[in-house]
VMD Tcl script that draws the C-alpha trace (Angstrom):
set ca {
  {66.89 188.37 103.69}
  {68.40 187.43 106.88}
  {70.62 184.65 106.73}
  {68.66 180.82 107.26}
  {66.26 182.37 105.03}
  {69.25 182.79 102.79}
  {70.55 179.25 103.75}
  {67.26 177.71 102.77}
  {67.26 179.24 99.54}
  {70.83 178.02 98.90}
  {70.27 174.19 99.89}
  {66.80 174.51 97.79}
  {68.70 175.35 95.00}
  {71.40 172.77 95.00}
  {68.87 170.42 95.65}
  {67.56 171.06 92.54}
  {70.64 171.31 90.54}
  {71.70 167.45 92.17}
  {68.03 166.22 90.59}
  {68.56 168.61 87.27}
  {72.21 166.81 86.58}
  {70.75 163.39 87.64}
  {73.27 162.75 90.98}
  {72.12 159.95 92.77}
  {69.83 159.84 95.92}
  {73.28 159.42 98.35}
  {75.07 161.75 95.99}
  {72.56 164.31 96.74}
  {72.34 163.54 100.33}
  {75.94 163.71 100.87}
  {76.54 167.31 99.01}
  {72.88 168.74 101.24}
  {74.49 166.95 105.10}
  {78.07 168.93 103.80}
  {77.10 172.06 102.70}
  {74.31 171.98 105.66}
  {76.59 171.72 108.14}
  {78.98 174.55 106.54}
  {76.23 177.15 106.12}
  {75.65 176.43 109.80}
  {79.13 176.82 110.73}
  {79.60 180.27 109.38}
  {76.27 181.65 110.42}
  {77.56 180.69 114.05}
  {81.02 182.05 113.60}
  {79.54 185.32 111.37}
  {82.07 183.78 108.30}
  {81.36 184.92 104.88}
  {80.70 182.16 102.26}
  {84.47 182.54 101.12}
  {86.92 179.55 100.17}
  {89.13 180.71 103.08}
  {85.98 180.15 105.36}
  {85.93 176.54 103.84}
  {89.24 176.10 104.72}
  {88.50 177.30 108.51}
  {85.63 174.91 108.52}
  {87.70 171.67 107.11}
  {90.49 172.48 109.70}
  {87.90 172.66 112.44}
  {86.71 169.47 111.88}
  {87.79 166.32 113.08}
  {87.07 164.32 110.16}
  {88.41 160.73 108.57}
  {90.30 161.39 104.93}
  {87.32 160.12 103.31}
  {85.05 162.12 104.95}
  {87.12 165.42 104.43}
  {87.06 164.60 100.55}
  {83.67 164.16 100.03}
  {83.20 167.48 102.36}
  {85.50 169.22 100.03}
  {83.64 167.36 96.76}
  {80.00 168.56 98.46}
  {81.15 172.33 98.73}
  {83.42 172.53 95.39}
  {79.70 171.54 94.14}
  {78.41 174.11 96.18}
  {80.55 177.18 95.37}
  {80.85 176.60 91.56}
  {77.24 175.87 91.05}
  {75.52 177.70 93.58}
  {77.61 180.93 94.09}
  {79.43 180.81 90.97}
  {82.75 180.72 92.39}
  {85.86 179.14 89.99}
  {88.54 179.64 91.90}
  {87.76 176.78 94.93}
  {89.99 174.29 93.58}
  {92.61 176.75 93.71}
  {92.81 178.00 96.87}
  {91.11 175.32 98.92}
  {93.59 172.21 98.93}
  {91.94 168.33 99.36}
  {93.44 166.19 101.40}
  {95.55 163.45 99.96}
  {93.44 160.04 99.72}
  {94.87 157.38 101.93}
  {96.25 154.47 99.66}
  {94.34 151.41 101.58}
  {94.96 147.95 99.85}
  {91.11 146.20 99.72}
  {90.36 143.83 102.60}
  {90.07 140.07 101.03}
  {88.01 136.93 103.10}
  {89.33 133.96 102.34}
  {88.27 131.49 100.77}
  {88.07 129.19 103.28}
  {86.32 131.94 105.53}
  {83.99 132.54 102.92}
  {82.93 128.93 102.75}
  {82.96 128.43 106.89}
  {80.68 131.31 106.88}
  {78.59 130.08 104.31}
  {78.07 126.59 105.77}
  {77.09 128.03 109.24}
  {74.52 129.66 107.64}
  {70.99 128.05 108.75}
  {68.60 130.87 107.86}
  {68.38 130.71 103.70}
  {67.67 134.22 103.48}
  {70.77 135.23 105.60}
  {72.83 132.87 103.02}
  {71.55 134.09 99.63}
  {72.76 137.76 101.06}
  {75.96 136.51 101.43}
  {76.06 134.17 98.18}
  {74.91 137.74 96.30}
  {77.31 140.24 97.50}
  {80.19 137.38 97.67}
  {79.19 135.90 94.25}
  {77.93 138.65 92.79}
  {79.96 141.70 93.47}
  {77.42 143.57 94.09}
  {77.92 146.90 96.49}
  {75.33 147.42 99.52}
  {73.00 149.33 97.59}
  {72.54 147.58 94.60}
  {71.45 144.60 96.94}
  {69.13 146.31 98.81}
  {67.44 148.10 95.45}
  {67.39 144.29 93.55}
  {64.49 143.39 92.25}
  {63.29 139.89 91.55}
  {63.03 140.36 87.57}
  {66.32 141.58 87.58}
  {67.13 138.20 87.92}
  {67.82 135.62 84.78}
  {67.68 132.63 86.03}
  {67.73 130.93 82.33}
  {70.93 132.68 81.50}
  {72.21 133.18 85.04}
  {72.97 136.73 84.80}
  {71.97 140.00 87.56}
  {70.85 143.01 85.51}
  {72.07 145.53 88.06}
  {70.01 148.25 87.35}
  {71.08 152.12 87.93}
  {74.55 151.09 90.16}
  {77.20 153.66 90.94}
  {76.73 156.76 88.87}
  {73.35 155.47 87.52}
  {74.98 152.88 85.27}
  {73.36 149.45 84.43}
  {75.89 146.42 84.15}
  {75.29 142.78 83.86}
  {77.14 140.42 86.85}
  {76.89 136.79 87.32}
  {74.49 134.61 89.13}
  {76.19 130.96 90.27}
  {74.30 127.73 90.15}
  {74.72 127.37 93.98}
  {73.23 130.89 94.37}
  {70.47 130.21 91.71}
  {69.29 126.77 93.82}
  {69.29 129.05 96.85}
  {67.01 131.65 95.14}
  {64.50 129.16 93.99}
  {64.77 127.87 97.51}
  {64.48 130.95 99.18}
  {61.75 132.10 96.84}
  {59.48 129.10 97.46}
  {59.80 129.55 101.71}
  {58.96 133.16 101.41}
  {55.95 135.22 100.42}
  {56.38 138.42 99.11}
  {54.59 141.60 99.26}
  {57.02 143.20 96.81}
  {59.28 143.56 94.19}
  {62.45 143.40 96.19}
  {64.58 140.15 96.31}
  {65.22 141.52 99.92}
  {62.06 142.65 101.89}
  {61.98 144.53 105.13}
  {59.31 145.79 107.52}
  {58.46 148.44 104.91}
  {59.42 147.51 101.36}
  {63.07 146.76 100.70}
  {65.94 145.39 103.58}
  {68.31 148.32 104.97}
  {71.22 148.93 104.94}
  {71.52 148.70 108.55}
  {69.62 145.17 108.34}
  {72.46 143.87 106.27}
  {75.29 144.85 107.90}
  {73.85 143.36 110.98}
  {73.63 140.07 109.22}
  {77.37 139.92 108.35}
  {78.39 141.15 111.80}
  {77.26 138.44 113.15}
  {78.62 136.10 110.54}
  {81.91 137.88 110.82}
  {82.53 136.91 114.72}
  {81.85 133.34 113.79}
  {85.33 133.37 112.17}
  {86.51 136.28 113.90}
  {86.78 138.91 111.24}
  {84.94 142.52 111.16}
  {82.59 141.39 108.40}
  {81.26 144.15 105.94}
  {79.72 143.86 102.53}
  {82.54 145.67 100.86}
  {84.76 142.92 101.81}
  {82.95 140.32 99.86}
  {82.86 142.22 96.64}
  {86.49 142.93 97.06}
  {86.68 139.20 97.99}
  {84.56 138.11 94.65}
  {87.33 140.61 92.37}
  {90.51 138.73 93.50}
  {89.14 135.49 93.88}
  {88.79 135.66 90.39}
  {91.54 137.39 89.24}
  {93.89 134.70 91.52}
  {91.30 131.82 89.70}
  {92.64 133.34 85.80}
  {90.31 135.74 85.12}
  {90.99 138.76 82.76}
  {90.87 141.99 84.85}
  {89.10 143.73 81.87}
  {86.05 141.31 82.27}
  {86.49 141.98 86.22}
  {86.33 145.58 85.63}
  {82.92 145.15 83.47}
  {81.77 142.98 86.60}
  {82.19 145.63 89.22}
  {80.92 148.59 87.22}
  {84.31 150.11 87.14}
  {84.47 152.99 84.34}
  {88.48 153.34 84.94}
  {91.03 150.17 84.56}
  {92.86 152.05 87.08}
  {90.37 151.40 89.76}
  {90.28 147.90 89.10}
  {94.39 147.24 89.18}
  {94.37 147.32 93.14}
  {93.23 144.01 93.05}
  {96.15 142.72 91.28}
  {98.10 144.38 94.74}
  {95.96 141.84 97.22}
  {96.07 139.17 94.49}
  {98.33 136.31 95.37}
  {98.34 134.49 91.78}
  {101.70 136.09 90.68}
  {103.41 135.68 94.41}
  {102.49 132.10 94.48}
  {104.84 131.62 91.87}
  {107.65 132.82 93.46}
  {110.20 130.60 95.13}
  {111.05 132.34 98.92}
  {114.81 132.36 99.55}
  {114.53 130.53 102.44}
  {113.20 127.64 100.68}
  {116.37 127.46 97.94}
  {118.83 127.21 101.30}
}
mol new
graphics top color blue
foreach p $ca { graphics top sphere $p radius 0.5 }
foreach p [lrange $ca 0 end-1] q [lrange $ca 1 end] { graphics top cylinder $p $q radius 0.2 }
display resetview
């Protein structure tokens, strides 16, 4: 078998495995672009499929931290399930994550963005990742009975790691629903309709670009949920209910916020100020 015959055979099968372990749709993308693009790389360069040629491959590429680690993730996948190697975590190192605090809105942002917001669809996409906490793809996938509008609650259905959570709905975002829902006609389930089915991604961020320059911030949906999680943990909140909120299975992930959080600092009296 010469070797893209041998490649296609080797991406078949970890396609398979991804659906057999139940990885999600971007999971599964992600590990097939990586390994892709490795298999490539040493059929070029005649490399055998060895962790040292992994290592050759991750050095020759000029990729972002977070892009080398989920590389590295893709083709640890790919070498102990696929060619049954163990020894990949040992001799291939991962780069050390970068330690990036979130980036907050403010609140007064939030609501100068919100009140230049004349197209109602354009606002409830705003109100739901902001109010929400919702990620990019759990907005786009929302469906309009995942909405309770009696107990003003979003089932989030199959998030992050295929987990369902409950998050709040807000009585401003609720009127704006049953506004938005009696302006629009809709040809499916979504909450968020495009050309053919659901909004994209790419639809999205487009609509918080341009909100972003109207207060001169680099606006992306990540920013709002990481807005939402210290807005309320600066307004009181318990971080454990936060944590059930975002879908986080580890505390740990959660406790950044109280880094960006300003609730504890506010408290403090500067030096300068006791002169």
């Amino acid at each position: 078998m010469d070797s893209t015959n041998a490649n296609e055979e080797y991406l078949k099968e970890l396609s398979d495995l991804c659906d057999l372990k139940g990885y999600s749709k971007q999971t599964k993308k992600s590990y097939l672009f990586h390994t892709s693009r490795f298999l490539k790389f040493c059929e070029k360069s005649t490399l055998n499929l060895t962790p040292e040629s992994v290592k050759s491959y991750l050095l020759s590429q000029d990729f972002s931290v977070n892009t080398s680690r989920l590389a590295y993730a893709s083709l640890k996948f790919f070498f102990s399930e696929v060619l049954k190697v163990d020894e990949f975590a040992e001799k291939v190192p991962i780069k050390k994550k970068v330690k990036q605090l979130p980036k907050v809105v403010s609140r007064e942002n939030i609501k100068r963005i919100l009140e230049s917001a004349t197209n109602i669809k354009h606002k409830v996409i705003i109100e739901l990742l902001y109010s929400s906490g919702l990620r990019l793809s759990e907005l786009i996938n929302l469906k309009r009975n995942d909405l309770d509008f009696d107990r003003n609650i979003i089932n989030v259905k199959l998030g992050k790691g295929n987990k369902d959570r409950v998050t709040l709905m807000s009585e401003s975002l609720k009127l704006d629903l049953l506004k938005y829902y009696s302006s629009y006609e809709f040809k499916t389930e979504y909450v968020l309709e495009g050309r053919n089915g659901n909004y994209t991604k790419k639809s999205v961020q487009k609509v918080l670009e341009s909100f972003g320059k109207k207060v001169g911030i680099r606006l992306t949906p990540h920013m709002l949920r990481h807005s939402f999680a210290t807005h309320l943990l600066e307004a009181g909140t318990d971080i454990r209910y936060i944590q059930k909120l975002l879908g986080h299975s580890d505390l740990k992930t959660t406790e950044i916020y109280t880094r960006v959080s300003n609730k504890d600092l506010s408290k403090i009296r500067n030096p300068l100020d006791m002169l």
